[in-house]
Structure formats: structure tokens, C-alpha cells
C-alpha positions as CSV (number, residue, x, y, z in Angstrom):
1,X,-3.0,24.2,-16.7
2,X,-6.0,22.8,-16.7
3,X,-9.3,24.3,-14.1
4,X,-12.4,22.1,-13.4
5,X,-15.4,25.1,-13.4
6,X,-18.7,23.8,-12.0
7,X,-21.1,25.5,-14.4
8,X,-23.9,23.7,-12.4
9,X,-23.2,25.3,-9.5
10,X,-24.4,28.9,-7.5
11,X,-27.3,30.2,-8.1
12,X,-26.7,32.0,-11.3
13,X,-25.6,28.8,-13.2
14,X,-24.6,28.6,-15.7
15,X,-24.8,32.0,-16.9
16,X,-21.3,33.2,-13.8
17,X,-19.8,30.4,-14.4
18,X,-19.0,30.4,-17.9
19,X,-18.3,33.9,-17.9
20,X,-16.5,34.3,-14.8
21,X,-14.4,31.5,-16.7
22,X,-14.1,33.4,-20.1
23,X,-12.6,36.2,-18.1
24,X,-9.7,33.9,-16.0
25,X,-8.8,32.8,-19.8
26,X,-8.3,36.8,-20.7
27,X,-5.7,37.3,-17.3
28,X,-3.8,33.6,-18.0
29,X,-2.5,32.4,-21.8
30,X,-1.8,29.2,-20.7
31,X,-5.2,28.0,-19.1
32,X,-7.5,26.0,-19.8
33,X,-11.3,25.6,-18.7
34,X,-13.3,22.6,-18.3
35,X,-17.0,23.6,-17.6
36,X,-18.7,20.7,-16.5
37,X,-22.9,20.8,-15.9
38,X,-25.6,19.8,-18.2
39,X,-23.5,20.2,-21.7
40,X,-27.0,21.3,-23.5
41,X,-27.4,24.3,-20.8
42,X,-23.6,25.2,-20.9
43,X,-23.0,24.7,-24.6
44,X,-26.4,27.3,-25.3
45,X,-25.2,30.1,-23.1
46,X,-22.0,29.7,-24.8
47,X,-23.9,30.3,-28.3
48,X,-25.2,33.1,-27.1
49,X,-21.1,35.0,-26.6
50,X,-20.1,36.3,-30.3
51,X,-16.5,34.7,-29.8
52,X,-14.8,32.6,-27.1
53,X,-11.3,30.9,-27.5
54,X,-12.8,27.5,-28.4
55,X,-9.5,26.1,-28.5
56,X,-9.4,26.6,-24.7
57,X,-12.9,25.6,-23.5
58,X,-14.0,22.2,-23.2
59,X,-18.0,21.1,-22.2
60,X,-18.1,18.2,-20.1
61,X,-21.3,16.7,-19.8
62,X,-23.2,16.3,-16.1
63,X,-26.8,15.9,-16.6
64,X,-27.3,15.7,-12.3
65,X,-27.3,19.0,-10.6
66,X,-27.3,19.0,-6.9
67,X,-29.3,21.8,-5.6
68,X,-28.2,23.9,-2.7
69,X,-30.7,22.4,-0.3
70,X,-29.7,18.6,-0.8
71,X,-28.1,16.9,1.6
72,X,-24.2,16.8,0.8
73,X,-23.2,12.7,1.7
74,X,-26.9,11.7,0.0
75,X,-26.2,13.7,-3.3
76,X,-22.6,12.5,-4.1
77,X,-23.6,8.6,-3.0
78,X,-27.0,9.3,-5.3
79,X,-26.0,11.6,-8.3
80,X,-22.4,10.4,-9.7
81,X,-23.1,12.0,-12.9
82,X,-23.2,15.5,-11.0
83,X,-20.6,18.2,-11.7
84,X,-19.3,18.0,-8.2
85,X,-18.6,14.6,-8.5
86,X,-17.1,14.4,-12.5
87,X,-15.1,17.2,-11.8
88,X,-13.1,15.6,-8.9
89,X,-13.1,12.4,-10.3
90,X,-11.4,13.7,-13.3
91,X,-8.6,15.5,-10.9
92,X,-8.4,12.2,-9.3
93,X,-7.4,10.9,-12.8
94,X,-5.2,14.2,-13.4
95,X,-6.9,15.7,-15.8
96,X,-7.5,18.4,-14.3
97,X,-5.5,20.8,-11.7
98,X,-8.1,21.8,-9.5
99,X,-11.8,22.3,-9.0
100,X,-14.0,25.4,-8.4
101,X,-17.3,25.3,-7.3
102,X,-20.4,28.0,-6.5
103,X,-22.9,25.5,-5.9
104,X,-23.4,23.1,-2.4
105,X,-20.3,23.5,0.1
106,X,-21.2,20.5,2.1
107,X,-21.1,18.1,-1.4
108,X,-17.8,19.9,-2.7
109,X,-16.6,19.0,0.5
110,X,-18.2,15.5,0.7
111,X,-17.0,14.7,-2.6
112,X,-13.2,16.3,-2.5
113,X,-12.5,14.8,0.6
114,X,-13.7,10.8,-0.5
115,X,-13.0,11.2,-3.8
116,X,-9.7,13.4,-3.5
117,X,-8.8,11.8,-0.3
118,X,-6.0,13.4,2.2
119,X,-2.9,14.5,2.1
120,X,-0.4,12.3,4.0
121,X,-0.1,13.2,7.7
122,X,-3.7,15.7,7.5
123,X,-5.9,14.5,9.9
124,X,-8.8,16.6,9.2
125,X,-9.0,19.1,5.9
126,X,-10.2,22.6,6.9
127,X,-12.2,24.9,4.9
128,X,-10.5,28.3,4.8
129,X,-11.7,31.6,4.8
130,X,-10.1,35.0,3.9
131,X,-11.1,37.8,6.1
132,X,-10.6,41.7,5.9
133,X,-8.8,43.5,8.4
134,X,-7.4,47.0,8.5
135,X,-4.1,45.5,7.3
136,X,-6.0,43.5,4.2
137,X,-6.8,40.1,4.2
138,X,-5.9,37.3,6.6
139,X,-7.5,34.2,7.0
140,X,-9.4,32.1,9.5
141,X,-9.4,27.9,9.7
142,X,-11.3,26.4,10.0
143,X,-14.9,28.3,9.1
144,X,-17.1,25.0,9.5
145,X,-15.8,21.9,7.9
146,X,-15.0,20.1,11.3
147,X,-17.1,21.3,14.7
148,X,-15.5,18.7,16.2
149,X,-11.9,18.9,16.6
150,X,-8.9,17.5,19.2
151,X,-5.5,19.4,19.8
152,X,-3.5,17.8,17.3
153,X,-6.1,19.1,13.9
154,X,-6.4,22.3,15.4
155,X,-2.4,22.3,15.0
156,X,-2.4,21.0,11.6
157,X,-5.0,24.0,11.1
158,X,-2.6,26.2,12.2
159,X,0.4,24.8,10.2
160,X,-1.5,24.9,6.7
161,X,-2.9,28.3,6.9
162,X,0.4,29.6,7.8
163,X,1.6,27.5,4.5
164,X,-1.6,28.8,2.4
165,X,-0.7,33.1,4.2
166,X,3.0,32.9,2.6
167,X,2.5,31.2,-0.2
168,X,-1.2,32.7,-1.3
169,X,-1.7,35.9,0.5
170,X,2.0,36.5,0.0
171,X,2.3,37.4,4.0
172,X,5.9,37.3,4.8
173,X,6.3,35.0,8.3
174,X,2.6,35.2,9.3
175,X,1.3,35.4,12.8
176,X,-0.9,32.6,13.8
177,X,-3.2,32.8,16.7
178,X,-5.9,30.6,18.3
179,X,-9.0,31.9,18.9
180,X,-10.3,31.8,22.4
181,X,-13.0,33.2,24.8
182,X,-9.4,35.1,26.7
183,X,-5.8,35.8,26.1
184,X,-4.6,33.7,28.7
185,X,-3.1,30.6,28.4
186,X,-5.1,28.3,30.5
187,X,-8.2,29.9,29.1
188,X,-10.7,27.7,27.2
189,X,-11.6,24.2,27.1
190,X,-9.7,21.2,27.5
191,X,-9.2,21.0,23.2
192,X,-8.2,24.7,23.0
193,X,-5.9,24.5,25.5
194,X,-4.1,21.2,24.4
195,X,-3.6,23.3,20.8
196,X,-2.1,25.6,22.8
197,X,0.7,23.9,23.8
198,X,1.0,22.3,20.4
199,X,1.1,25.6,18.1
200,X,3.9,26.9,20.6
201,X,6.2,24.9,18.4
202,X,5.4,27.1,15.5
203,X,7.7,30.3,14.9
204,X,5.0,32.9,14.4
205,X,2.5,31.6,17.6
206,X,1.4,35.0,19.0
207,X,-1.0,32.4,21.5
208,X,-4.8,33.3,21.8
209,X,-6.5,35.8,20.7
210,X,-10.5,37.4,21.2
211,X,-13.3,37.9,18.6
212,X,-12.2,41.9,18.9
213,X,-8.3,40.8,17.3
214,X,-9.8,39.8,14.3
215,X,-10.9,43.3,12.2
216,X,-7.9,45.1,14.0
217,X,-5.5,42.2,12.5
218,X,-3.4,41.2,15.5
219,X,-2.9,38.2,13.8
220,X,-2.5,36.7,10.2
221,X,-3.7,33.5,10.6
222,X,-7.1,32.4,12.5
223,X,-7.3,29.5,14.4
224,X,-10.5,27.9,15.3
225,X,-12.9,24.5,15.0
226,X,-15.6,24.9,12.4
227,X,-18.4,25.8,15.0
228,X,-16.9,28.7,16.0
229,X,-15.3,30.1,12.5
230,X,-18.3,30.0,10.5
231,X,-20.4,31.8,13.5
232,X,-17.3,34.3,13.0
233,X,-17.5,34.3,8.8
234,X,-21.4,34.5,8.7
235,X,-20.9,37.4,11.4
236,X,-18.0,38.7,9.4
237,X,-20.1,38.9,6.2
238,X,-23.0,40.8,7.7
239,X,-21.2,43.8,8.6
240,X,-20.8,45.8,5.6
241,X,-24.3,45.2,4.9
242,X,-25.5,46.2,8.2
243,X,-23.3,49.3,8.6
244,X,-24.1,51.0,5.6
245,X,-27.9,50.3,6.3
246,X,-27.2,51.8,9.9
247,X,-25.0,54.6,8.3
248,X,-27.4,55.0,5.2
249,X,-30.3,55.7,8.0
250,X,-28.6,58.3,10.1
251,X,-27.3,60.1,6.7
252,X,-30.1,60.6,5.2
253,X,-31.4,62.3,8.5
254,X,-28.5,64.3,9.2
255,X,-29.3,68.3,7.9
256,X,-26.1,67.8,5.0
257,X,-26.9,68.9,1.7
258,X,-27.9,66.3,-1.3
259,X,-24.3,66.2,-2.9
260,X,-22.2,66.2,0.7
261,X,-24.3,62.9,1.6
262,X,-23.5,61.3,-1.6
263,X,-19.9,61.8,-1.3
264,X,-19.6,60.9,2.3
265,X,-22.0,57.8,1.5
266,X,-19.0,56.6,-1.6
267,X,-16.4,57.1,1.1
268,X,-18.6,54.9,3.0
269,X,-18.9,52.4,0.3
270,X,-15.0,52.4,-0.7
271,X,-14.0,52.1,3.2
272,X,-16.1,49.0,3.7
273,X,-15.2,47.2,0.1
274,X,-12.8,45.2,1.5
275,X,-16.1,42.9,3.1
276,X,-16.9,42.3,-1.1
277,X,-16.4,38.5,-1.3
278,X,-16.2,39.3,-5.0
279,X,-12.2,40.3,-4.2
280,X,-11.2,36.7,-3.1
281,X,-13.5,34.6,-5.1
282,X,-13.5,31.7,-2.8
283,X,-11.4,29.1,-0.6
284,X,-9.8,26.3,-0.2
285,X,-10.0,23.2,1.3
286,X,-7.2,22.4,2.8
287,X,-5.3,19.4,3.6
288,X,-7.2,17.3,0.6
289,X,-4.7,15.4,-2.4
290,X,-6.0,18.2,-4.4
291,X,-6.9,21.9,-5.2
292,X,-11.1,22.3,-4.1
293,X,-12.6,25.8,-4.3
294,X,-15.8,26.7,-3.0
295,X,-17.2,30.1,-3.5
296,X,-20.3,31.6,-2.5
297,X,-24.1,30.8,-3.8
298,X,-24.4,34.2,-5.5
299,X,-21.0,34.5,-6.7
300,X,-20.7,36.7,-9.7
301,X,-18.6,36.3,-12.5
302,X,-15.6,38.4,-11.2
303,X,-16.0,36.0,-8.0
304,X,-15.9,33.0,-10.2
305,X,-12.8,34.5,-12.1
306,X,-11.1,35.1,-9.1
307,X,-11.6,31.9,-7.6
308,X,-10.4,30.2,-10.4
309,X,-7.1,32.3,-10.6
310,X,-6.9,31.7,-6.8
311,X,-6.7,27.9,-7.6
312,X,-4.2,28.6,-10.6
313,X,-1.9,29.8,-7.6
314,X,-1.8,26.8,-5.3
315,X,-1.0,24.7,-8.1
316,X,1.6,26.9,-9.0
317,X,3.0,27.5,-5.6
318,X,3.1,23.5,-4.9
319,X,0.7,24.3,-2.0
320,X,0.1,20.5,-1.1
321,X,3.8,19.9,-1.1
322,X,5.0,22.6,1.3
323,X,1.6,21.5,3.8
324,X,3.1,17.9,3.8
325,X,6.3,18.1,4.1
326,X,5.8,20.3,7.3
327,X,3.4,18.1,8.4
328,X,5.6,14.7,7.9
């Protein structure tokens, strides 16, 4: 198997990348890593490692690098010779299995979704994201590749996170729910309450469900356009931060002695790890004729590792297959 790395990408390039990579080849014998960037950069921090399974690694040169500021559409039509662009071009030609990416969301996106195309019978891919709960991680669709949406893709939404909860997050018949401003069925605007009636035909439909369902896990599956879902990630991934600051604050006021605050403050750490993007790595986009990760900006090497084993996964789990042929 063969994984498209864009070691132009995040903002630690392409020092994460290539390591993050060297690390997926450690966990999988039969992978293979194409780091694509400017082959000059990559190839130098590679000089740098004392060994590396050369046999396994292959530089692609892409002397355009799209910063994180550029406009997505403008930077694919502009800068073909990019990493973004290369590596979905070459899993276009099947050269590759999938594509992970630290670096702009809205040209990975761009450039999957012209370049890769869609699946037959998707109407709209969805960018995915994997949540904590106190049951572990569920995930949430769309978190902001459509804010526009009708009844029919926020049902396809619901049908290929379902797919992606069995298949990827090994959840055995996963709940899906739509989230709403209210439990009841008539709650919502005219959109959300056309997906209603749609996602009843699902097995697993446990109907809407508030903001306050999602950390207590009242549902395994998200459902949601992209305005609202990456309000709820963004939110999502300021709470551990914020809570150990607020924690960290009233700790160090409290009248416990120097080694009591330090252990309650690790207990503190380990409760709220789960919130480490670092776990998961990054998501998919779903619903294009291909395997796209994105991953955060900052994502550190273990991110990039895990994002590329992530993507190892849905090709190996036929994830595109199963999404069609429920959608067909």
C-alpha cells in the first residue's frame, strides 16, 4: 500500500511530516510513503536521520507550496505543481492509496473533490470529525465543508458516518442523530426537519439531539451542515485548554500542599487527554473517489503517523465501496 504524505504541508513542514511518516513505516511492513514537497527541503531533512528504510520512501518533487492563508480554489487553479495538487493527481492515476495532508483544508478539499471527483450517488462530500465523549470517540459530519446543505446531503451525511463509525471506529450498529436547536421533531428549520424524515429510514436514527448530547455521547454519529459542526469542533477543541487553565488557576489558590496539587493537576491532565487531536491524527473527507486526510496546522509527528494509519484503514476496510453501495 502506497500513502501520499504532504511534506509541504502544517506548520512544521517538513520536519512532522517526514517523521510522522518514518514512524507509520515502523507500525505497517507493507507500506509505503510518498512525501511529496519541495524534493531539496524533504530529501535534506531526510539526510539529517542516521537510517531510514530507503527502500520504502520515495521524494516526489513539488516546488509550490500553498501557505495556510491562500485562498483554496485560487491556489490549486494557480499552483499545479503544489503537493496538494501532485499528490491527488497521482491517486487519480492509482499510484497512490490515499492522501494526508497538515497543510490548507480548504485546497485539500478543493483539490480532492475536482481532482478526485465523487463517489457515485454523493451529492456533497463531508469533512468528518472525531469527537471525545465519555464513551470515547464518535464523530460529527459535517464540521464545515458544506454550510449550505438540503435534506437529501444531510442524509447521505448521516449514511457515511454511520459506514465510516463501523467500519473505522469499530462501533458496532452506531446511533446516528441530527443535531438541532430541540429534541422534537418539528423542531428546526425547514432543511433540518426534511433530514428528519429522511434519516428515519436508517436503523440506528435516535432523531435530534442538543449541543449538551454531544460530550455525554447520546449518540455515535453527529449530524449537522458545516456551519454549525465546525462552530461545534472549534468549541469542542477549546475545552481542554480552557479547563485546565480555569482548573490550573483555582489549584494553585487552593491551601493543598505542593505534591497534592501536582498529582490532582496529572489526574486533570489524563482525564481531559481524550481532547489531544494527536490520538486521531486527522479526517476524512467523505464521499470523494478517494481516501483525503486533513489533519490539523500544528500536527505533530504522532498526529501525522496516526493519520496516515487512519487512511491505511479505509483502504483496507473498502470504505468507498460500503458508502456507495448504500447509497445506490
Amino acid at each position: 500500500m502506497r500513502i501520499a504524505v504532504d511534506a509541504a504541508g502544517g506548520d512544521f513542514f517538513p520536519k512532522n511530516p517526514v517523521q510522522g511518516a518514518l514512524d507509520a513505516l515502523k507500525e505497517r511492513e507493507d507500506l509505503e510513503i510518498l512525501l511529496i514537497g519541495p524534493s531539496e527541503t524533504i530529501q535534506n531533512e531526510l539526510d539529517q536521520l542516521s537510517s531510514y528504510p530507503k527502500d520504502r520512501i520515495q521524494v516526489v518533487d513539488a516546488p509550490d507550496v500553498i501557505g495556510m492563508e491562500e485562498s483554496p480554489s485560487k491556489a490549486v487553479k494557480t499552483k499545479p505543481n503544489s503537493s496538494i495538487v501532485i499528490g491527488n493527481t497521482l491517486q487519480k492515476k492509482g499510484e497512490c492509496d490515499a492522501i494526508v495532508s497538515a497543510g490548507n483544508t480548504g485546497a485539500l478539499l478543493a483539490a480532492s473533490t475536482v481532482i478526485l471527483g465523487r463517489l457515485n450517488g454523493v451529492l456533497r462530500p463531508a469533512l468528518t470529525s472525531v469527537f471525545p465523549t465519555v464513551k470515547g470517540f464518535r464523530l460529527l459530519v459535517d464540521a464545515g465543508a458544506n454550510l449550505e446543505v438540503k435534506p437529501e446531503i444531510l442524509y447521505q451525511f448521516g449514511v457515511m458516518g454511520k459506514i465510516y463509525a463501523e467500519n473505522i471506529l469499530q462501533l458496532e450498529n452506531p446511533r446516528v442523530g441530527l443535531l438541532n436547536v430541540g429534541e422534537e421533531e418539528k423542531k428546526g428549520t425547514e432543511v433540518v426537519q426534511g433530514a428528519f424524515q429522511l434519516l428515519k429510514e436508517l436503523d440506528n436514527f435516535v432523531g435530534n439531539i442538543e449541543g449538551r448530547d454531544i460530550l455525554p455521547c447520546n449518540a455515535d454519529v453527529f449530524v449537522c451542515d458545516g456551519f454549525v459542526g465546525n462552530i461545534a469542533l472549534k468549541f469542542g477543541e477549546s475545552i481542554a485548554d480552557s479547563l485546565q487553565e480555569m482548573i490550573k488557576s483555582t489549584l494553585y489558590q487552593s491551601d493543598l500542599e505542593d505534591e497534592q496539587k501536582l498529582m490532582v493537576a496529572g489526574i486533570i491532565r489524563q482525564a481531559l487527554s481524550p481532547f489531544d487531536y494527536q490520538l486521531v491524527g486527522g479526517v476524512p473527507l467523505l464521499g470523494v473517489n478517494g481516501i483525503s486526510f486533513v489533519g490539523h496546522g500544528s500536527s505533530s509527528s504522532l498526529a501525522i503517523k496516526n493519520m496516515i494509519l487512519a487512511s491505511v484503514r479505509c483502504v483496507e476496510t473498502s470504505i468507498n465501496v460500503k458508502i456507495v453501495s448504500h447509497l445506490n
